[in-house]
C-alpha positions in Angstrom: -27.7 12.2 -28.6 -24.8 10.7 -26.6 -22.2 12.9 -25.4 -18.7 14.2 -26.5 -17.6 12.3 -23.7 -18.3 8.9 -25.1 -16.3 10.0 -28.4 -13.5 11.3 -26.4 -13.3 8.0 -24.5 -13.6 6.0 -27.0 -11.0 7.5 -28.8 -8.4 7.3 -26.2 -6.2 4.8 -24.0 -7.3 4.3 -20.7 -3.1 3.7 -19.7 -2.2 6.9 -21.8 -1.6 9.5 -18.7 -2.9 12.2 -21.0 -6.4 10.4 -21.9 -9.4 10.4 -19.8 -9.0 7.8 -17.0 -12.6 6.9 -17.1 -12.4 5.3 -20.3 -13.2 1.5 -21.3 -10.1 0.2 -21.5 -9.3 -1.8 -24.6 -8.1 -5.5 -24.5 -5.0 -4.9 -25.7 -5.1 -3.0 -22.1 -6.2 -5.6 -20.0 -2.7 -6.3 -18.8 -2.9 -7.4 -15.4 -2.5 -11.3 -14.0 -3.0 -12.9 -11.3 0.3 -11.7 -9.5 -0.5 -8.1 -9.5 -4.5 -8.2 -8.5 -2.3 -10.1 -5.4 0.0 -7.5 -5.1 -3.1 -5.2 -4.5 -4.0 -6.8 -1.7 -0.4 -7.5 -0.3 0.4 -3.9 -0.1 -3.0 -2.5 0.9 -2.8 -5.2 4.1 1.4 -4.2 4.6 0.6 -0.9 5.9 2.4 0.4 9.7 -1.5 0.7 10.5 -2.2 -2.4 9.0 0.5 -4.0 11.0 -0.3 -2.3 14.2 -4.2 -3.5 13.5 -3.6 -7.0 12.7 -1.0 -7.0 16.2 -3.6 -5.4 18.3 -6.2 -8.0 17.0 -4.1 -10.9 19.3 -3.9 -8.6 22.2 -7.4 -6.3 22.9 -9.9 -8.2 21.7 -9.5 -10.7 24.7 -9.5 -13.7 22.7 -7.2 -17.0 21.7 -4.7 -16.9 18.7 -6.9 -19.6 16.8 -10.1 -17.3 17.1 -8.2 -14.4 16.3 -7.0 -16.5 13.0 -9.6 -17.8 12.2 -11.8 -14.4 12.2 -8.9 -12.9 10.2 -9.3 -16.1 7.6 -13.3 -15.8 7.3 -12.9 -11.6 7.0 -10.8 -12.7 4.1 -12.9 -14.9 2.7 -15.7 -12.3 3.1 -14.0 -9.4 1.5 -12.9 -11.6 -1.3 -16.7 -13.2 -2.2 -17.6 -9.0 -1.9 -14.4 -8.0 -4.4 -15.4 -10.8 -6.9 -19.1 -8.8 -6.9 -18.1 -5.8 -7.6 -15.0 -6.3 -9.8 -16.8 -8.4 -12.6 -18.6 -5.7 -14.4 -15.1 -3.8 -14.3 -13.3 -6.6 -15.5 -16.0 -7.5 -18.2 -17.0 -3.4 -19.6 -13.6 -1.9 -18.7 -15.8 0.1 -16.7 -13.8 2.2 -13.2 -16.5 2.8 -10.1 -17.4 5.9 -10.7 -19.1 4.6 -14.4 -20.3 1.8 -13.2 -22.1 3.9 -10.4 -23.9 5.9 -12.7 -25.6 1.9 -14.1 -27.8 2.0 -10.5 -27.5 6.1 -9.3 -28.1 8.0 -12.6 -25.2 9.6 -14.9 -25.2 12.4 -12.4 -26.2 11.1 -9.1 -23.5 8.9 -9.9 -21.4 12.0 -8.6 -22.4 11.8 -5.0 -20.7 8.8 -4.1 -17.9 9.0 -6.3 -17.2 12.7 -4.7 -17.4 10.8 -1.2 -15.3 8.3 -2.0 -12.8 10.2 -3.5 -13.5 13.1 -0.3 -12.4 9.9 1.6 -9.5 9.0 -0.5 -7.7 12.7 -0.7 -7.9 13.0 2.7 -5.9 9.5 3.3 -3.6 10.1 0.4 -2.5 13.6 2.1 -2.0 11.5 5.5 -0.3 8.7 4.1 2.2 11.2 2.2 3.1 12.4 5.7 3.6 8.9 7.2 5.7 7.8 4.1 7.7 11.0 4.6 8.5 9.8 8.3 10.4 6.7 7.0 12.4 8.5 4.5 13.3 11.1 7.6 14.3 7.7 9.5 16.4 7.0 6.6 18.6 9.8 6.0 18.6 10.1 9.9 20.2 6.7 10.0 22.3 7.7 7.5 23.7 11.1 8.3 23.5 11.1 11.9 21.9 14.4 12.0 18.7 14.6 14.0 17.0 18.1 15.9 16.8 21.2 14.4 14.2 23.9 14.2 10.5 23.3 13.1 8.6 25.0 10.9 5.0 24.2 11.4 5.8 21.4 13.9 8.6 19.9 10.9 11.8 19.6 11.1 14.0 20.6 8.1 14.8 16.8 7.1 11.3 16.1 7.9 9.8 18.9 5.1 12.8 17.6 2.9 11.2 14.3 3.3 8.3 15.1 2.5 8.6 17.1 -0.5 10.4 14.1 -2.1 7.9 11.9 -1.3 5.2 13.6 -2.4 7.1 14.1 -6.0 8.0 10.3 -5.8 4.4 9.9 -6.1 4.0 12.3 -8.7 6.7 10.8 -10.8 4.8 7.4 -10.5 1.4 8.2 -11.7 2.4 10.6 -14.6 3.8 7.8 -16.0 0.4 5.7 -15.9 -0.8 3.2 -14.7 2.1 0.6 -15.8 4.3 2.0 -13.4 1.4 1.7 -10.6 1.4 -2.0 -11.0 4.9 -2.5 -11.6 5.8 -0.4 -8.0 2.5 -2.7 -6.5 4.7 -6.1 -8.2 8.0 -4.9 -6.4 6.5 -3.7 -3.5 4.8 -6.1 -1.9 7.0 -9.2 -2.3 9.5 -7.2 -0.8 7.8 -5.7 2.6 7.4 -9.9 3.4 10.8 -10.5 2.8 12.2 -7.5 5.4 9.9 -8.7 8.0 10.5 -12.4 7.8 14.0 -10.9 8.4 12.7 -8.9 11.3 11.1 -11.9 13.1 14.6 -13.9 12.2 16.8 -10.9 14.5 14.1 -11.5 16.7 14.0 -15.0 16.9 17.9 -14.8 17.2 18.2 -12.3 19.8 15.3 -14.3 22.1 17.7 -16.8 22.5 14.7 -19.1 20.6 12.1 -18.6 23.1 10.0 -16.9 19.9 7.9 -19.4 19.5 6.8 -19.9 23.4 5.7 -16.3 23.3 3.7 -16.9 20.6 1.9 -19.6 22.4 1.2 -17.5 25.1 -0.7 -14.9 23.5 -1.9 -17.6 22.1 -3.2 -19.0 25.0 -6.6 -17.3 26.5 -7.2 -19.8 29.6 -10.0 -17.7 31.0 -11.7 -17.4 27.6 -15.7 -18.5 27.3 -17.5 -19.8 24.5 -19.1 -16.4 24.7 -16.1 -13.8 25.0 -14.4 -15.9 22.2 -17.5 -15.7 19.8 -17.9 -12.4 20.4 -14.7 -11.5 20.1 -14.6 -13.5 16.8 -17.1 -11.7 15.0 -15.7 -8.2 16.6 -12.3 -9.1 14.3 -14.6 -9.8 11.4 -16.3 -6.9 11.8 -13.0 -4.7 12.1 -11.1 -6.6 9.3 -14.5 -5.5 7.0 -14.3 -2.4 7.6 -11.0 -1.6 6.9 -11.5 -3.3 3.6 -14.5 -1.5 3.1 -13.3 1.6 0.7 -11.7 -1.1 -1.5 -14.6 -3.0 -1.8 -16.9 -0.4 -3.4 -14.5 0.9 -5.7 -12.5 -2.5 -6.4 -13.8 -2.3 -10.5 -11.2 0.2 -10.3 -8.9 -2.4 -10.4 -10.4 -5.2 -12.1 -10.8 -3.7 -15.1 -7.1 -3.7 -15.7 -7.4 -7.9 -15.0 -6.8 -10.3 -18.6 -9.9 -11.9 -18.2 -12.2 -12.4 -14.8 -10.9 -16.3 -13.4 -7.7 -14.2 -13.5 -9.4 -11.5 -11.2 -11.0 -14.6 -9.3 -7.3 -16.3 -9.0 -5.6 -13.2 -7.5 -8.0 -12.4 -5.1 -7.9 -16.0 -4.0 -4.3 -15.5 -3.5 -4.5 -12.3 -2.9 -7.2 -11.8 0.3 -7.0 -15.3 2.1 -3.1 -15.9 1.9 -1.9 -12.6 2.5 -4.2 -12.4 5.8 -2.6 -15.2 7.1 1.2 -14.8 6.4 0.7 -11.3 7.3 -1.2 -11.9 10.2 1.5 -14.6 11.0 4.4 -12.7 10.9 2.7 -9.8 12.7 2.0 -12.5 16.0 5.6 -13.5 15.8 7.4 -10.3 15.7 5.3 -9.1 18.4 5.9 -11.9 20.8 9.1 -11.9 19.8 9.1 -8.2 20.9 7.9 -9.4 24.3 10.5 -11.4 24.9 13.2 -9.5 23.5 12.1 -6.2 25.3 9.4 -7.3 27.7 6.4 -5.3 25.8 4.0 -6.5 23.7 4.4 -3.7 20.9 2.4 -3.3 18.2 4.1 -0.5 16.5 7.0 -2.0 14.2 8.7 1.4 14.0 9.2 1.5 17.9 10.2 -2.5 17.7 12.9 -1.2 14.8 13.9 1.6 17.1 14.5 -0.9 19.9 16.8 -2.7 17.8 19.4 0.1 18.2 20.7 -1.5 14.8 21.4 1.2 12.1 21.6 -1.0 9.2 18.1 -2.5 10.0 16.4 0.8 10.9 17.7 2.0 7.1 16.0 -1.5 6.0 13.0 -0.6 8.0 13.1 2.6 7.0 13.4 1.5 2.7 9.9 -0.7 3.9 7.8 1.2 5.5 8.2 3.3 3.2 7.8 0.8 0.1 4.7 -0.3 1.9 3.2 3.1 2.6 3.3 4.2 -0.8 2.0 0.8 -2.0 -1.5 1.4 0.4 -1.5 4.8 -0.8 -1.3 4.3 -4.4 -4.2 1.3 -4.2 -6.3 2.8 -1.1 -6.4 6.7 -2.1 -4.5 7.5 -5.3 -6.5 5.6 -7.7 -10.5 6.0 -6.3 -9.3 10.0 -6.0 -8.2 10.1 -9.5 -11.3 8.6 -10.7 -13.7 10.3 -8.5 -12.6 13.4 -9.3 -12.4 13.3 -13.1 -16.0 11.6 -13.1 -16.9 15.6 -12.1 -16.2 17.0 -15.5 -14.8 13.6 -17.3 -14.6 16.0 -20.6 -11.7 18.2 -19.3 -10.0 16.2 -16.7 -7.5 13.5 -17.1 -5.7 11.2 -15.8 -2.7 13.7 -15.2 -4.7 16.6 -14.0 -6.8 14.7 -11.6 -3.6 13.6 -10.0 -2.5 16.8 -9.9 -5.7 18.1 -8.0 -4.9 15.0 -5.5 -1.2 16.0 -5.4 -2.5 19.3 -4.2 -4.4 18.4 -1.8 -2.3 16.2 -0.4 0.2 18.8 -0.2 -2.0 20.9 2.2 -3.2 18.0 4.3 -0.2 16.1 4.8 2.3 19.1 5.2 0.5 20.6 7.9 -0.9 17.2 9.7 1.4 17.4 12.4 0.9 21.4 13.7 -3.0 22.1 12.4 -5.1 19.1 11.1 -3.9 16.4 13.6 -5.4 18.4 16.2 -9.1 18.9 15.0 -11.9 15.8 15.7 -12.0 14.4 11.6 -12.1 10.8 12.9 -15.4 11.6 13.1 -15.6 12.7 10.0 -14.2 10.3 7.7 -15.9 7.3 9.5 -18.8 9.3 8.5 -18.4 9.2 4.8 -17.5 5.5 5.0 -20.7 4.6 6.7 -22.5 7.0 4.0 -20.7 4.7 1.2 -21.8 1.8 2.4 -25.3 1.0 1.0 -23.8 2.1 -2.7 -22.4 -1.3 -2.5 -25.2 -2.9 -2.0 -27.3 -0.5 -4.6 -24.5 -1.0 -7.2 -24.8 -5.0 -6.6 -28.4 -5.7 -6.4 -29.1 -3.5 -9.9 -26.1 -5.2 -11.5 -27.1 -8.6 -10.5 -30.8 -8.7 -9.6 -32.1 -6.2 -11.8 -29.6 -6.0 -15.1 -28.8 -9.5 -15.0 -24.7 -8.5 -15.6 -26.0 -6.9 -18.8 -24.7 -3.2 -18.9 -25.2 -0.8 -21.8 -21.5 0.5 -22.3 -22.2 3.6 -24.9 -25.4 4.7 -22.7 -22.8 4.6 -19.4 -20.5 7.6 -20.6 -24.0 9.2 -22.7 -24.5 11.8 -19.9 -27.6 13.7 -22.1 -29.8 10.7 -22.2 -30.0 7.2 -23.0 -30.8 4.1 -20.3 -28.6 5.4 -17.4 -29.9 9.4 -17.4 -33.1 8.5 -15.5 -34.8 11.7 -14.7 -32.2 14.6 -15.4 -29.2 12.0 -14.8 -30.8 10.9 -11.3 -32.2 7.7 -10.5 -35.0 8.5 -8.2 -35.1 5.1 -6.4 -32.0 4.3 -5.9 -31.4 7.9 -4.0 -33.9 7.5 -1.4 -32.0 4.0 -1.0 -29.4 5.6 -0.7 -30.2 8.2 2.1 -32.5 6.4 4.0 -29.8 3.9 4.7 -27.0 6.0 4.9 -28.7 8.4 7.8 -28.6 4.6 10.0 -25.5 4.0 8.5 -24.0 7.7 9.9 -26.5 6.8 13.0 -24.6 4.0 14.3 -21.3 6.0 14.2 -23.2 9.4 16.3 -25.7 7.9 18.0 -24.9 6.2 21.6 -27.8 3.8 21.5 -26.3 2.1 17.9 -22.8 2.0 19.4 -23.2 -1.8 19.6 -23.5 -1.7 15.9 -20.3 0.6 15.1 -18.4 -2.4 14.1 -21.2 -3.8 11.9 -22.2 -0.1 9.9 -20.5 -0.9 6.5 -22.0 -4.4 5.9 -25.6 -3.1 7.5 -25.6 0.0 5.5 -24.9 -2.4 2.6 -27.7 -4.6 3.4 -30.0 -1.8 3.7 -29.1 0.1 0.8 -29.6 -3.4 -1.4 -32.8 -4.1 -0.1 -34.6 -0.6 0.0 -33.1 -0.5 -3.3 -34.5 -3.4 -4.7 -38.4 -2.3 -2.6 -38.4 0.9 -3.9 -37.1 0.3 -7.5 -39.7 -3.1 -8.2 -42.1 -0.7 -6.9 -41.9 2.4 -9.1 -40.8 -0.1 -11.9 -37.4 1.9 -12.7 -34.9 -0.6 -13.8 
């Protein structure tokens, strides 16, 4: 007997903020072009750790600029060939990861990774809440002049002010739905490029054009080897992956809101590859011109801003990061939250009340990040759950592909009683041993010294693993 939670969902709007946000949605739903699966991309690469990342990539990895490109173009290309796995059963079913989990992991061990993932998600929402926060503080600073004052909890009065807004701005946007997601995404991330194209122009201005020569010394790597330079090569591949990683598990998220899938195919083309290099491109020019300017190579573009001394660009600066720190937050933890926690009890939360448990959360962790969190070892932690994730992706991929042939039953996904996807009492016995066996190397290579060569490689060898134990264990038993 399927569930009430089929009939609820079936029932009601995916894009209706009171509906159940793990429903199909409808056609008439299936808004999205190309422009905004692009925009997704473009504002989950235009983050000030994104920025600093991308900078850092041309300086400490000890290799040329045309390595360091091309690494960042093939990482691209990589993530994008990954996205297009995982997005098409979104795009075609209307299905969000947490359902389409349940397909390979059971209609309740389907909970495990979507609680992970969404563990992962809250946590980086709360933090990113904060760091938004700090540009609207740089903004009324630059505006009113005022700047001290006494802390409570290691924040300043404009600093809490700052936050609270924040934090309601991004209450505001997703209790209107998911329309207003895509059209801050749209507005977003055309307008982070055009603020730092008009960053590097200052720069370029105020270097009295010797931009470009700076560019082609870090450019320049005469004592590089064939060696240093290919290992350095697939070190930035390895890096760009894994800071892609979250998105590409839980990427159906996304697609399902696509028109059809060579739109999904089309934006992610544009999307991935294009926005790596102009990006990547505008980060290597405003840092060189940085070290011309002020004789640093600095990756931080709030310390470059600050450098400046220029009040009307640190309130442009300001209006940016903080367009582009919402935009990550709303694609890299806002959405896989929301969906991981109302796949818990999908009859009674929705899409408004599972933003609300994020909004609470990230209340807690982002108000006190500065004076309590900040000072515990989590790093650890939430590297952790991202190396545990890892072999869902491949699971989810090799059942989809391999073993369902791309053929999903839709009513037996959201029957959580019984039907093809309940397994044995909702768990799908092969696909969890898959799951720990690789996940304990996965977790190894982030603890244990003697896999530390490996660190940079745990998301796309926990993958690997988890796709082929999967596929072992579950031609053996015969579970399909």
């Amino acid at each position: 007997m399927a569930s009430t939670e089929h009939t609820h969902l079936a029932d009601s709007g995916t894009l209706d903020p009171t509906g159940n946000t793990l429903s199909p949605v409808t056609p008439e739903e299936k808004t999205w072009g190309w422009f905004a699966i692009f925009n997704i991309w473009a504002n989950d690469v235009q983050s000030l750790f994104g920025y600093s990342l991308v900078a850092s990539l041309f300086i400490s990895y000890g290799v040329g600029g045309w390595t360091a490109f091309a690494a960042l173009v093939v990482s691209g290309l990589f993530v994008m060939w990954m996205v297009n796995l995982s997005g098409a059963a979104g795009e075609k079913y209307g299905i969000p990861y947490p359902v389409l989990a349940r397909a390979s992991l059971g209609t309740e061990g389907a909970k495990l990774p979507a609680v992970l993932r969404a563990t992962v998600a809250v946590f980086w929402y709360g933090v990113q809440v904060y760091f938004a926060s700090t540009a609207l503080a740089l903004l009324i600073r630059s505006l009113t002049g005022l700047s001290g004052g006494a802390e409570i909890f290691g924040l300043t009065g404009i600093d809490w002010l700052s936050f609270v807004l924040v934090w309601g701005f991004h209450i505001v946007i997703f209790w209107r739905g998911m329309n207003w997601v895509e059209t801050f995404l749209n507005i977003a991330g055309p307008f982070v490029y055009v603020v730092m194209i008009g960053l590097v122009v200052v720069l370029w201005q105020r270097s009295d054009g010797e931009l470009l020569s700076a560019t082609a010394t870090i450019f320049a790597n005469p004592e590089g080897t064939f060696w240093t330079e290919f290992n350095g090569f697939i070190a930035i591949i390895g890096t760009m992956v894994a800071y892609f990683s979250a998105v590409m598990i839980n990427f159906s998220d996304f697609s399902r809101y696509a028109k059809d899938k060579p739109t999904m195919v089309k934006g992610n083309l544009a999307g991935l590859p294009f926005n790596m290099i102009l990006f990547s491109a505008l980060a290597l020019l405003t840092t060189g011109g940085a070290a011309v300017v002020f004789g640093a190579e600095i990756i931080n573009p709030t310390e470059i801003v600050e450098r400046t001394d220029s009040v009307l660009l640190g309130i442009i600066a300001a209006i940016t990061f903080f367009a582009a720190t919402v935009g990550i937050n709303l694609v890299a933890n806002f959405i896989p939250a929301v969906n991981g926690i109302a796949n818990l009890s999908p009859e009674t939360i929705s899409f408004r009340k599972a933003g609300l448990i994020t909004s609470v959360f990230a209340l807690v962790i982002g108000g006190f990040w500065t004076s309590f969190i900040s000072q515990f070892g989590i790093s650890g932690f939430v590297n952790t759950l991202g190396a545990t994730l890892a072999p869902i992706f491949g699971i989810m991929i090799v059942d989809y592909y391999l073993h369902r042939k791309e053929q999903l039953n839709l009513a037996d996904l959201y029957d959580t009683q019984g039907g093809a996807y309940h397994y044995n009492n909702g768990w799908n016995g092969a696909a969890v041993k898959a799951f720990a066996l690789a996940g304990i190397f996965s977790v190894a290579t982030v603890w244990v010294p003697w896999f530390g060569f490996l660190s940079g490689y745990n998301w796309v060898i926990g993958a690997l693993l988890g796709g082929v134990l999967y596929h072992a264990l579950a031609k053996g038993n015969g579970a399909r």
